[in-house]
N, C-alpha and C positions, 0 to 999 in steps of 0.2 A: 838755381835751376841747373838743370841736368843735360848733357843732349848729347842721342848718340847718332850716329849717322851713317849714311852706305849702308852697302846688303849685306846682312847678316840678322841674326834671331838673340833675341835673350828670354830668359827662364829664370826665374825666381831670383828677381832683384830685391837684396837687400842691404838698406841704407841704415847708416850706424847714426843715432842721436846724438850727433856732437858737430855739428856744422849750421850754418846762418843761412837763411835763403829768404831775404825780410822784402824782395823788390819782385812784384806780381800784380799783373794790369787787372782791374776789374771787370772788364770783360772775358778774360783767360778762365782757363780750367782751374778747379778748385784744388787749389792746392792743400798736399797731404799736410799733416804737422806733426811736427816733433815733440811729443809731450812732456819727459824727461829724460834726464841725462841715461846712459846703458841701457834703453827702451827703444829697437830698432823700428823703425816702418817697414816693411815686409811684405813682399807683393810676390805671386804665381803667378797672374793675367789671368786665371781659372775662369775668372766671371767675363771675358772677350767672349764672343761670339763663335760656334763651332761648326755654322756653316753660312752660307749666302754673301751678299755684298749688299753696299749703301749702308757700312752701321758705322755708328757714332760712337769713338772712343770717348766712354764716363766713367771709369773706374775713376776714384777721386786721385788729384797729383798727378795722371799720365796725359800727356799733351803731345800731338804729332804737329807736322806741319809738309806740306807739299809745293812744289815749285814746279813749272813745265807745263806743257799744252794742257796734260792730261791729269794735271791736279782738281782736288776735289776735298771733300772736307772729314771722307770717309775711308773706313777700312773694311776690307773683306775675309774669309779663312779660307781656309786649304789645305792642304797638306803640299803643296811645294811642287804641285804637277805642274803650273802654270807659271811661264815667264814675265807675267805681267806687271810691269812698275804698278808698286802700290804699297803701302802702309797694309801688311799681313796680321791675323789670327793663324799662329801655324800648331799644327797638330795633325794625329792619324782622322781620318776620314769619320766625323760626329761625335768624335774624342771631346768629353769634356777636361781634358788639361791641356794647355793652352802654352804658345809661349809667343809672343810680340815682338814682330819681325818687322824688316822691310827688302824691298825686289826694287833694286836704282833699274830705270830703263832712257833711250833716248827720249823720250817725250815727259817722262816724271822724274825727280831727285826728292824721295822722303827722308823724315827725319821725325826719327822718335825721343823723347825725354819725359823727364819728372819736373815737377817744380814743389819745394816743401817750405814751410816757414817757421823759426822756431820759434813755439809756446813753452819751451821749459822755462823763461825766465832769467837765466843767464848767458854769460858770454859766453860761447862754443868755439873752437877752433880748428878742429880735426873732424873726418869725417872718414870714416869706415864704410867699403864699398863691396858688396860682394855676389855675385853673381855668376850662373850658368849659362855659357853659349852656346846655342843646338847650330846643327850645320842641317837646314828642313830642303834647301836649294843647290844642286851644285849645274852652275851655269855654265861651265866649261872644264873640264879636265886638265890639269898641270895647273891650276890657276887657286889662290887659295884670297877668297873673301875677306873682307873685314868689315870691323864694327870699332869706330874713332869714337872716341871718352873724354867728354869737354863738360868742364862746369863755369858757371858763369854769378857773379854776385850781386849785378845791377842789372839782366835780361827781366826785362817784360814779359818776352815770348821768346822762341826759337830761333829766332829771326834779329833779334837789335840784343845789345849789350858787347861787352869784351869776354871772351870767351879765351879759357887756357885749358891745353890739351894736356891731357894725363894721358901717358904712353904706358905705362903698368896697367890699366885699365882696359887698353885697346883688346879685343880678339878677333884672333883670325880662325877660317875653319881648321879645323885638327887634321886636314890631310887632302892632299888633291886628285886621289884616286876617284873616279867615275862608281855608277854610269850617269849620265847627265840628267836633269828631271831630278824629282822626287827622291828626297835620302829623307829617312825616318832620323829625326834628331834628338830622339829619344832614346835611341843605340850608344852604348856607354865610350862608342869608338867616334860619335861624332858630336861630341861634345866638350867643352873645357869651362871646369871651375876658376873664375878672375878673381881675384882677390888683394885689394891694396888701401891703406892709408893715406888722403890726403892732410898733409900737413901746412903750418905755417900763415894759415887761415888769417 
């Protein structure tokens, strides 16, 4: 399982077939699968929601989780006008392209991931990570966002297992210039390509 966490967005995550993810509660979201080996799973968020609130993240594999007064089971879109903690759909205004965000606030702490299981059949040991961060929110000027990159081998949910931080994976927004509110993060200037190898599996 996958899990990323604090405010920040990602856009077209893509997972490399070569990593084990065999521990997932049967109540949880359906997790994505690995079918063979150099065969990545591959997600835009395109099919998220692109406008309103109260919806239910079902893309197969993506799993949030919420903590605080003001947790709930759901996510909303936007485009990044509203400071509101909450597990986002971020995009231009009825934009169907999408990228799966979150907004930390005093009353909410979200967190979004994956959970995948391998069906190729053999052993895997590496796993290839790569992924787009949009900056759709800037909360404060001089201050630069992130987005922590944690995989886990025995998590149920978001919530339990041993989790190890991959700091190659982490991003932060591309720059702390203003103005506060609404940055379009589909502007090639608020944006950065992650790209890393976990190994030693």
């Amino acid at each position: 399982m996958i899990k990323i966490s604090t405010q920040s967005f990602i856009k077209s995550l893509v997972l490399g077939s070569s990593f084990l993810f065999a521990s997932y509660s049967a109540n949880a979201q359906t997790p994505a699968s690995l079918n063979s080996i150099g065969t990545p799973w591959i997600q835009n968020f395109d099919n998220l929601a692109n406008s309103g609130t109260g919806h239910t993240l079902s893309i197969i594999g993506l799993v949030m989780s919420e903590t605080g007064s003001s947790a709930n089971a759901f996510y909303q879109a936007g485009a990044g006008t509203l400071a509101t903690g909450d597990v986002w759909s971020f995009g231009n205004t009825s934009a169907t392209e999408r990228a799966l965000g979150t907004i930390r606030s005093n009353n909410l702490i979200p967190t979004i991931g994956a959970t995948l299981i391998n069906q190729t059949g053999v052993t895997i040991t590496q796993l290839h990570i790569e992924y787009e961060g949009e900056f759709w929110r800037c909360g404060a000027t001089g201050r630069r966002d992130s987005l922590m990159f944690q995989y886990s081998l025995d998590a149920t949910d978001l919530t339990t297992g041993t989790w190890t931080d991959v700091v190659a994976l982490n991003f932060k927004t591309p720059h702390t210039a203003g103005p506060t509110g609404a940055i379009d993060g589909n502007q090639p200037v608020n944006g950065t390509i992650i790209s890393s190898t976990i190994t030693g599996i």
